[in-house]
C-alpha positions in Angstrom: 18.6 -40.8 44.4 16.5 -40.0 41.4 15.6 -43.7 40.7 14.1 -44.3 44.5 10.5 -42.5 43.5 10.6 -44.6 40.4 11.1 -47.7 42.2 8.4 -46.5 44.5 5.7 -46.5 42.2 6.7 -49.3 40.6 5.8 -51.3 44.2 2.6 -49.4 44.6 -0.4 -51.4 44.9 -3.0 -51.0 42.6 -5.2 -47.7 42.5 -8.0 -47.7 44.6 -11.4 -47.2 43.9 -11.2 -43.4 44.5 -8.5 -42.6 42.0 -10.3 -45.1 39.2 -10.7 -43.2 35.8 -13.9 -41.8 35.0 -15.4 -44.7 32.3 -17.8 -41.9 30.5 -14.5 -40.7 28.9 -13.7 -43.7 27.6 -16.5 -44.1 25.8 -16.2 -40.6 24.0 -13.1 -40.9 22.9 -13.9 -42.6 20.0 -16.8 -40.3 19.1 -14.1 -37.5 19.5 -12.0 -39.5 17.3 -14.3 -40.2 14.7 -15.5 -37.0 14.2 -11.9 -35.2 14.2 -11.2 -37.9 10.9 -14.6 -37.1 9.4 -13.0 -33.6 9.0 -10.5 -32.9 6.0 -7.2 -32.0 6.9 -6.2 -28.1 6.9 -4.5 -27.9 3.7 -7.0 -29.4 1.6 -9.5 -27.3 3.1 -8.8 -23.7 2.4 -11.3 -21.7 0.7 -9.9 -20.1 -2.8 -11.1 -16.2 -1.8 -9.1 -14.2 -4.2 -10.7 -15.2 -7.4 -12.8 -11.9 -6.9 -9.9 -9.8 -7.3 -9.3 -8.7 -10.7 -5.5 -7.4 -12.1 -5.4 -4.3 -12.2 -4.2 -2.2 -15.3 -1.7 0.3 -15.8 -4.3 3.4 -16.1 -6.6 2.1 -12.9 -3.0 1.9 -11.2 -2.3 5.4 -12.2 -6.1 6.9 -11.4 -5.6 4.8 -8.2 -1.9 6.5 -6.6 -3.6 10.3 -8.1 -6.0 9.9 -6.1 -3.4 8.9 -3.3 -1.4 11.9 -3.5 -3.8 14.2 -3.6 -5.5 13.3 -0.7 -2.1 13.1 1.1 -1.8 14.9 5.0 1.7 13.8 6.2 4.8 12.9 5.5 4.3 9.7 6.7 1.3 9.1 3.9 3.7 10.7 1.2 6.7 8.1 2.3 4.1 5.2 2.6 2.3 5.7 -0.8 5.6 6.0 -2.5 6.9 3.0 -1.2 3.9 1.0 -2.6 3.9 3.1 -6.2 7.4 2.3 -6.4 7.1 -1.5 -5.5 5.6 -2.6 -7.8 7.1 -4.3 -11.1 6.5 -0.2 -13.1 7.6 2.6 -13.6 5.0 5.5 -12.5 3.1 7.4 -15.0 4.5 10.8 -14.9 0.4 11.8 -13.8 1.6 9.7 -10.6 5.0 11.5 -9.8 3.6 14.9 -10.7 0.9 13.9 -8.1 3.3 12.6 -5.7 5.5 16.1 -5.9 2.9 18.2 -5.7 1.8 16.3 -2.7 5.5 16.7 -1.6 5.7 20.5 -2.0 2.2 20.5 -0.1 3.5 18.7 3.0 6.6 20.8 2.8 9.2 17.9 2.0 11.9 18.2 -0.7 13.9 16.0 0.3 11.8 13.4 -0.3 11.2 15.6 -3.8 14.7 14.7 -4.7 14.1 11.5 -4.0 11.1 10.8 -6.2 13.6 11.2 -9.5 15.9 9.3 -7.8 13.5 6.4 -7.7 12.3 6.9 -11.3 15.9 6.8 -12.0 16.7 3.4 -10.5 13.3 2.5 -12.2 13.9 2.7 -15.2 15.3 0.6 -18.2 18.0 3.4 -19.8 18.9 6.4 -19.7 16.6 7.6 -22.8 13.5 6.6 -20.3 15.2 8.7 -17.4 15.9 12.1 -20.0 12.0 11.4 -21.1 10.5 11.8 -18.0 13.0 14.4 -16.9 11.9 16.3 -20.4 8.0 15.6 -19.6 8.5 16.7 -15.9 11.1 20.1 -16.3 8.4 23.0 -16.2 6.7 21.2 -13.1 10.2 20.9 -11.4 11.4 24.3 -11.9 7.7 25.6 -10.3 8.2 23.8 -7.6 11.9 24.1 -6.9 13.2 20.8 -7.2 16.5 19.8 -7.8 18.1 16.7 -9.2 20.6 14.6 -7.1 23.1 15.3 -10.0 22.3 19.0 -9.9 23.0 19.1 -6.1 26.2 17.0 -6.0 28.4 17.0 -9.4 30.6 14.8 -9.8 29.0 12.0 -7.7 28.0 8.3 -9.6 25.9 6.6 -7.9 27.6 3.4 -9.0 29.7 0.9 -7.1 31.9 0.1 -10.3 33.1 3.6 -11.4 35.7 5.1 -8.6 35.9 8.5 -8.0 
């Protein structure tokens, strides 16, 4: 059944007059052509814009998230401006995670307190680095209340490979 149209206009006469293309398209289609090739091809083409950005250094990072965490409202702007502190390849200055607790305790959030060692922890490349920071950060964690992960549960590693 489905090959009786085909064979239908296969025995059609030819078109009439009425149905003839419409010749002025012919004749553009090269001009379309043409100027299509004239055109380089989109991956060749792309503009460099980035060479104005500059990398930025460790202090203009640090000045930077300050100024982030002081100006924070929400919890939402705490949680997002850690997430970008912490993703990038170093570890906060402890001017930036003072910031960020103070900006913490203002928004009324200690879990996410807690939390803020926990990153510096999983941050950092020993243990010495970790007992630094706690060290540098003790007198502003004890005016603000916060506790340590290992201070709230004892006896808990964090690590797959130990079994407890």
């Amino acid at each position: 059944m489905a090959s009786l149209p085909i064979l239908r206009l296969a025995a059609r006469p030819a078109a009439s007059t009425l149905c003839r293309p419409c010749t002025r398209t012919i004749r553009r289609a090269p001009l379309v052509a043409q100027s299509l090739s004239a055109k380089s091809s989109f991956s060749s083409s792309a503009v460099q814009r980035s060479s104005g950005h500059e990398e930025e250094t460790f202090e203009e990072f640090s000045a930077r998230y300050e100024k982030e965490f002081d100006s924070v409202q929400d919890v939402f702007e705490l949680q997002r401006n850690l997430n970008n502190a912490f993703a990038y390849d170093l570890v906060p200055s402890p001017g930036v995670v003072t910031a960020a607790l103070k900006a913490a305790r203002r928004v009324n959030d200690f879990p996410t307190a807690v939390r803020i060692f926990e990153g510096i922890k999983a941050k950092v490349e020993n243990t010495q680095q970790y007992e630094e920071y706690l060290e540098e950060l003790k007198p502003l964690r004890e005016e603000l209340g916060v506790n340590l992960k290992e201070d709230l549960y004892p006896g808990k590693s964090d690590s797959p490979y130990t079994s407890s």
